[in-house]
LUMVO-688208 format. One record per residue (C-alpha): residue in one letter; x, y, z. Coordinates in pm, 1 decimal, padded with zeros to 6 digits. Layout:
BEGIN
[a, [X, Y, Z]],
...
//
This chain:
BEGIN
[x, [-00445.5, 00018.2, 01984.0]],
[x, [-00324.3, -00122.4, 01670.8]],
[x, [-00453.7, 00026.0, 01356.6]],
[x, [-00631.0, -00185.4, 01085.4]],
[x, [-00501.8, -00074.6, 00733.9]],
[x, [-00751.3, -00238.5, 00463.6]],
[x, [-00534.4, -00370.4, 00241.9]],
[x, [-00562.8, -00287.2, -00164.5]],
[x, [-00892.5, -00127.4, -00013.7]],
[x, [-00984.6, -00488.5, 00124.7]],
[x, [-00993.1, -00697.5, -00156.1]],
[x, [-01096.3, -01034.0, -00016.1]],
[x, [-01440.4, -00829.9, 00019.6]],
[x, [-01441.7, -00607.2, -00296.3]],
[x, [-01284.9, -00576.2, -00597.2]],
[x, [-00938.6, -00493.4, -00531.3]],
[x, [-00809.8, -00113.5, -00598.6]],
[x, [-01187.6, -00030.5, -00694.6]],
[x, [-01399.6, 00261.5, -00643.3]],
[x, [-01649.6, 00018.2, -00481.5]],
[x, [-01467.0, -00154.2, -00253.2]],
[x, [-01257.2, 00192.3, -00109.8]],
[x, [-01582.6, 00350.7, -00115.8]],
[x, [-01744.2, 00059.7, 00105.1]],
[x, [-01404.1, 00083.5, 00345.0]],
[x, [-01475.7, 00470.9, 00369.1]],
[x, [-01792.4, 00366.8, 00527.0]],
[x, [-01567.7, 00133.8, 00834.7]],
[x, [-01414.7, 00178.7, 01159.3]],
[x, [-01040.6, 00120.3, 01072.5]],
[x, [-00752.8, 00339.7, 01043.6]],
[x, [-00658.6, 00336.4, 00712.7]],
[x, [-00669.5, 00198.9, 00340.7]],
[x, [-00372.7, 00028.9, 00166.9]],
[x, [-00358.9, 00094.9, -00230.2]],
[x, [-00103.7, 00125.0, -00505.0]],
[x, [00011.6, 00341.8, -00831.3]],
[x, [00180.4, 00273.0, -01174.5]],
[x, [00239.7, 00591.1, -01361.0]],
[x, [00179.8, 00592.1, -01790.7]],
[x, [00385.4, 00699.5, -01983.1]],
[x, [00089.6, 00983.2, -02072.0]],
[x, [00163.1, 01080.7, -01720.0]],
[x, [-00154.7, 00940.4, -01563.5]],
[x, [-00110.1, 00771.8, -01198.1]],
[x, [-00304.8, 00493.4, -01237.8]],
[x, [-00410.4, 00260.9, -00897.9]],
[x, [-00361.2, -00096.9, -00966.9]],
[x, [-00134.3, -00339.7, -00818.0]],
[x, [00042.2, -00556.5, -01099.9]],
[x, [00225.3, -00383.6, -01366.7]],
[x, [00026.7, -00553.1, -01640.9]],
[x, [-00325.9, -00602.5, -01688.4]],
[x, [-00399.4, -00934.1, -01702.4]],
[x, [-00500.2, -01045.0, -01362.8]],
[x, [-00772.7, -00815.4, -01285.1]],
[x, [-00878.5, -00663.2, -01565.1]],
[x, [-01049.5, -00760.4, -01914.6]],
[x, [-00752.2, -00660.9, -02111.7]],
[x, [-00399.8, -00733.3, -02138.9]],
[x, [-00055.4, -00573.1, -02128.5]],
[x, [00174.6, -00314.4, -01954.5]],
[x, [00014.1, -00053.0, -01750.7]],
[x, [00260.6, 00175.6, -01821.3]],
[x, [00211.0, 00188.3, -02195.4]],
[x, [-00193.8, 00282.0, -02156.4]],
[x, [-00292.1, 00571.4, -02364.9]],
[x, [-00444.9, 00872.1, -02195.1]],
[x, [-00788.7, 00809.3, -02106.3]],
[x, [-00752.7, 00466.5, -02198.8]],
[x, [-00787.2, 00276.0, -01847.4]],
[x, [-01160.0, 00415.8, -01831.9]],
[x, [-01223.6, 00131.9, -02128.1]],
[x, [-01086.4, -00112.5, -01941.4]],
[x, [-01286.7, -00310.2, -01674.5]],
[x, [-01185.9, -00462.2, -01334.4]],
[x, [-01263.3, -00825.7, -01304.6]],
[x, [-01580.2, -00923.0, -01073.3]],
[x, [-01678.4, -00567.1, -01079.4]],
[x, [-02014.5, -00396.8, -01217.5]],
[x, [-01775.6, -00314.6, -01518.5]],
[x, [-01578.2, -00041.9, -01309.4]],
[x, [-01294.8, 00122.9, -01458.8]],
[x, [-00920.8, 00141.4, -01288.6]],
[x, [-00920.9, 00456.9, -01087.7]],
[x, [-00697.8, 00687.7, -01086.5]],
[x, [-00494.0, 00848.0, -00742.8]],
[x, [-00699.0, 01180.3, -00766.9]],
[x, [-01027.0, 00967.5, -00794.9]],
[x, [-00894.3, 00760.1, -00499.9]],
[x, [-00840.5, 01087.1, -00280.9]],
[x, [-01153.3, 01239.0, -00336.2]],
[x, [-01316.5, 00912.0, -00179.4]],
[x, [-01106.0, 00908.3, 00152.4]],
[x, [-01068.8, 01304.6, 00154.0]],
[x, [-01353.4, 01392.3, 00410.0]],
[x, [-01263.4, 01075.3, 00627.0]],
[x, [-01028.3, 01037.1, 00905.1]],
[x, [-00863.1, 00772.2, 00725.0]],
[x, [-00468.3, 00710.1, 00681.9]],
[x, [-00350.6, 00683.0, 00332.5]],
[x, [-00122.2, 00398.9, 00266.0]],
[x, [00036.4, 00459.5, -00103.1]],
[x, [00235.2, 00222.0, -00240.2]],
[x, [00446.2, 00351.0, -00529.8]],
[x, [00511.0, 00013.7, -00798.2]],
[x, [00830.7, 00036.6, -01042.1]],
[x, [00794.7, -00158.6, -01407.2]],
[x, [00764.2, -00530.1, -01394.0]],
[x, [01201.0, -00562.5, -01369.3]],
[x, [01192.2, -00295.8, -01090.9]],
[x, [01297.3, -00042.0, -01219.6]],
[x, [01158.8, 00326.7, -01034.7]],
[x, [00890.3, 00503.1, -01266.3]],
[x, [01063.6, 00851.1, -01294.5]],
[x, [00898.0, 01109.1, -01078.0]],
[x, [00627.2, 00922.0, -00991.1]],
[x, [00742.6, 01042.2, -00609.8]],
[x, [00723.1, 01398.0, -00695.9]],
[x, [00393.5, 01359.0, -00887.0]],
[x, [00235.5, 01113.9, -00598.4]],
[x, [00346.1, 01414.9, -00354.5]],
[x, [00242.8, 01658.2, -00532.0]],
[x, [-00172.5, 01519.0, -00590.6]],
[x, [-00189.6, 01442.6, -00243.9]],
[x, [-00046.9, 01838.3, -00174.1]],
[x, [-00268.1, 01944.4, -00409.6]],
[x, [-00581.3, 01774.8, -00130.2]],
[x, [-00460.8, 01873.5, 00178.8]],
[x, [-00410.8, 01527.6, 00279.6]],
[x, [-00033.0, 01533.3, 00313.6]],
[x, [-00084.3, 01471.7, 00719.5]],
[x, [-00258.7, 01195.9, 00653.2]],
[x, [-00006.2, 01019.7, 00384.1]],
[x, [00261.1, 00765.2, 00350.2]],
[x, [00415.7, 00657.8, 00102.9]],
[x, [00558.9, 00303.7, 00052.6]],
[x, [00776.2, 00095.4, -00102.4]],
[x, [00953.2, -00270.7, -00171.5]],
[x, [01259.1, -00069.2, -00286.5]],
[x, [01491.9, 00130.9, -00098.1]],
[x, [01638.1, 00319.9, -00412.0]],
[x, [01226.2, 00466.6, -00454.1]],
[x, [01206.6, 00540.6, -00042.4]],
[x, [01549.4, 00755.8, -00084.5]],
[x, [01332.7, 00911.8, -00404.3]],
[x, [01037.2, 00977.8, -00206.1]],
[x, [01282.6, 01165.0, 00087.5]],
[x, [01421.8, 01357.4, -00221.0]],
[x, [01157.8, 01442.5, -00366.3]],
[x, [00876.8, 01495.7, -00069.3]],
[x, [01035.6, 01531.9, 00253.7]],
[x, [00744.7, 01672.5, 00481.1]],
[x, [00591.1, 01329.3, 00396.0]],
[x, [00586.0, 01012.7, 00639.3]],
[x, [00733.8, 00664.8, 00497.2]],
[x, [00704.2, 00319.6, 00478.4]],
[x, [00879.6, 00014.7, 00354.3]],
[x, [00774.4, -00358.6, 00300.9]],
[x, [00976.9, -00607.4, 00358.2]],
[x, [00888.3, -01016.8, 00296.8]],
[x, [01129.9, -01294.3, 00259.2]],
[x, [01250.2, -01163.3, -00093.5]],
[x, [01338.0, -00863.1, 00033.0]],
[x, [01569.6, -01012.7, 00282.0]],
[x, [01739.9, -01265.5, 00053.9]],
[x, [01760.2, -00931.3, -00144.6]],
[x, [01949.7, -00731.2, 00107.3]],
[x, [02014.9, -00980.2, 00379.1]],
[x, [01767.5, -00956.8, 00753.5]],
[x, [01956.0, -00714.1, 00907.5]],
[x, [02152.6, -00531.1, 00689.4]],
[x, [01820.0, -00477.8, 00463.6]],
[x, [01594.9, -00358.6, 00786.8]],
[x, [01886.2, -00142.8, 00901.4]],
[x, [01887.4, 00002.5, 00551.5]],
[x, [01503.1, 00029.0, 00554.4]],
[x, [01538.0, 00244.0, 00846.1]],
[x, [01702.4, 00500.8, 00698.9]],
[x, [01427.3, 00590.1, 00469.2]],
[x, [01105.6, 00479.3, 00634.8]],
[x, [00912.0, 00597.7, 00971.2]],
[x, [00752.3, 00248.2, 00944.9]],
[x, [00835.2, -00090.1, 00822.7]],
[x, [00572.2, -00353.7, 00748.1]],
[x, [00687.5, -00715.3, 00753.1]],
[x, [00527.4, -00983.9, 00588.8]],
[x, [00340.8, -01214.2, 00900.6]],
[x, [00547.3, -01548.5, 00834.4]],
[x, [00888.0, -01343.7, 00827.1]],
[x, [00784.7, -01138.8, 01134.5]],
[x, [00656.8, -01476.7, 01317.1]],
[x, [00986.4, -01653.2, 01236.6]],
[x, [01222.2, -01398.6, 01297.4]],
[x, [01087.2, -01176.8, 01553.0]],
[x, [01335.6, -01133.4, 01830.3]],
[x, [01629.2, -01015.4, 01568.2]],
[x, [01345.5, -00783.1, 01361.4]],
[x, [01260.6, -00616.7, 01720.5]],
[x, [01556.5, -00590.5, 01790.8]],
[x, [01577.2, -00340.6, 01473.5]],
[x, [01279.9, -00201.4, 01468.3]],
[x, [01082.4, -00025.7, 01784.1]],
[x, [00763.0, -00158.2, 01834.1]],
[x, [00551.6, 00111.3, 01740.0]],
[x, [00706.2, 00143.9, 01363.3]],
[x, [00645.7, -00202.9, 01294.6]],
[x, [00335.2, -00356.2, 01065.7]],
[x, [00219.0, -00683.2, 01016.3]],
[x, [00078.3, -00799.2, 00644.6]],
[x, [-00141.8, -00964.2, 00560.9]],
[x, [-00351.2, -01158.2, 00813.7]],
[x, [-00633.2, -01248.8, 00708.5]],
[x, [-00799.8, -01553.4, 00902.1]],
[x, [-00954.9, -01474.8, 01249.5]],
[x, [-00701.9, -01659.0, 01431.5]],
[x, [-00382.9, -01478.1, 01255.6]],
[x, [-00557.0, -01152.8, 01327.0]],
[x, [-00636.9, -01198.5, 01664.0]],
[x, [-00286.0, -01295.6, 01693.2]],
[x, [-00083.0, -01006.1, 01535.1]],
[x, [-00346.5, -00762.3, 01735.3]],
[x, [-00283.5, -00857.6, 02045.2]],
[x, [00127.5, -00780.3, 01978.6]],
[x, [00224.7, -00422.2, 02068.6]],
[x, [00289.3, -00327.1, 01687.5]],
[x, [00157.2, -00038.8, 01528.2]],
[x, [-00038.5, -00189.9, 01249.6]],
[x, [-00171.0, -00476.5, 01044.4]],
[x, [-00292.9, -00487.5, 00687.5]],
[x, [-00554.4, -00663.9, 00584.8]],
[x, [-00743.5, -00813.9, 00311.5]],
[x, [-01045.9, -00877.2, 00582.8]],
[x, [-01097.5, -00535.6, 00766.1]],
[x, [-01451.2, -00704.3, 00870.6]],
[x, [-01322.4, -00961.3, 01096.6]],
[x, [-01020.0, -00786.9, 01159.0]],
[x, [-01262.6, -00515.2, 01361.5]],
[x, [-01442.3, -00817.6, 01499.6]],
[x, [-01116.0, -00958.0, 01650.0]],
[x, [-01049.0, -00583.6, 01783.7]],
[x, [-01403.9, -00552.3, 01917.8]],
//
């Protein structure tokens, strides 16, 4: 069966990266939730997806450069005036579910790795007992090689999209994703196009799918023997499963 991983915690539903809206996937039938972390320079692991503010909060600047404390001031946009979580806040939610935990560790807005943020990510998830239940991700092979470095007894993933292979070329870039990842997610136009040379790469059952999000596209990539798709519509995605 391939698992439905809500993506950002479903955000064409909820607020994206919001208490609410990982709360209300908590409550679903899929296999897992899809979120992501900037680190402060305070040291706080913040879960938002852009490194700046802008788009979906009421305030504006660098994530990175938030005081301590500061992001519970700042509300998410179409929200009841809910703060941006933070990862332990996030983990408490999906603790007591059966849920797989899909972390995606951002760098600063020129890509460059937050420092430690592996060992730190590892290291809150330890501290839950939900280690079993974790993977890390990344765009960037240079933070993948950090997380094996820094948290080895943790699972992998990396996401690859057009960028990534203008970036590092189809096959040379998937062969280099390999090393570092137990799964690699490929954005659904990429996969589509390019299928028979990325299966050729990757087995079957370490390959994703993001993001469908229309019935048709979903009933599409679930019906391929992959291992995964992410969505921003986990409620019809369970439809097209059902």
């Amino acid at each position: 069966m391939v698992h439905i991983i809500g993506h950002r915690g479903g955000r064409n539903l909820w607020p994206e990266n919001s208490l609410s809206g990982f709360r209300n996937l908590a409550q679903m039938p899929v296999d897992g939730v899809e979120f992501d972390i900037h680190l402060t320079r305070s040291g706080e692991m913040l879960v938002i997806h852009d490194p700046t503010l802008e788009r979906t909060t009421d305030a504006r600047g660098p994530v990175a450069d938030l005081d301590p404390g500061k992001h519970r001031e700042i509300s998410l946009k179409d929200s009841d005036a809910e703060a941006i979580p933070t990862l332990e806040e996030v983990l408490a939610v999906f603790k007591d579910t059966p849920l797989e935990l899909h972390i995606e560790l951002k760098t600063h807005a020129d890509g460059t790795p937050y420092e430690g943020l592996a060992a730190k990510a590892f290291a809150a998830v330890e501290r839950v007992g939900l280690t079993e239940r974790s993977i890390l991700t990344s765009f960037h092979p240079e933070v993948l090689a950090d997380i094996r470095r820094a948290a080895p007894g943790i699972r992998t993933l990396s996401s690859f999209d057009a960028k990534s292979a203008e970036r590092l070329g189809l096959t040379s870039g998937l062969s280099l994703m390999k090393q570092y990842s137990d799964i690699i997610a490929v954005e659904k136009s990429l996969l589509q196009a390019k299928w028979d040379e990325i299966t050729e790469l990757v087995p079957l059952d370490r390959l994703g799918a993001w993001v469908p999000n229309e019935m048709s596209d979903l009933e599409y990539w679930l019906a391929k023997p992959i291992r995964q798709i992410t969505t921003d519509r986990p409620d019809l995605a369970l439809q097209a499963r059902r």
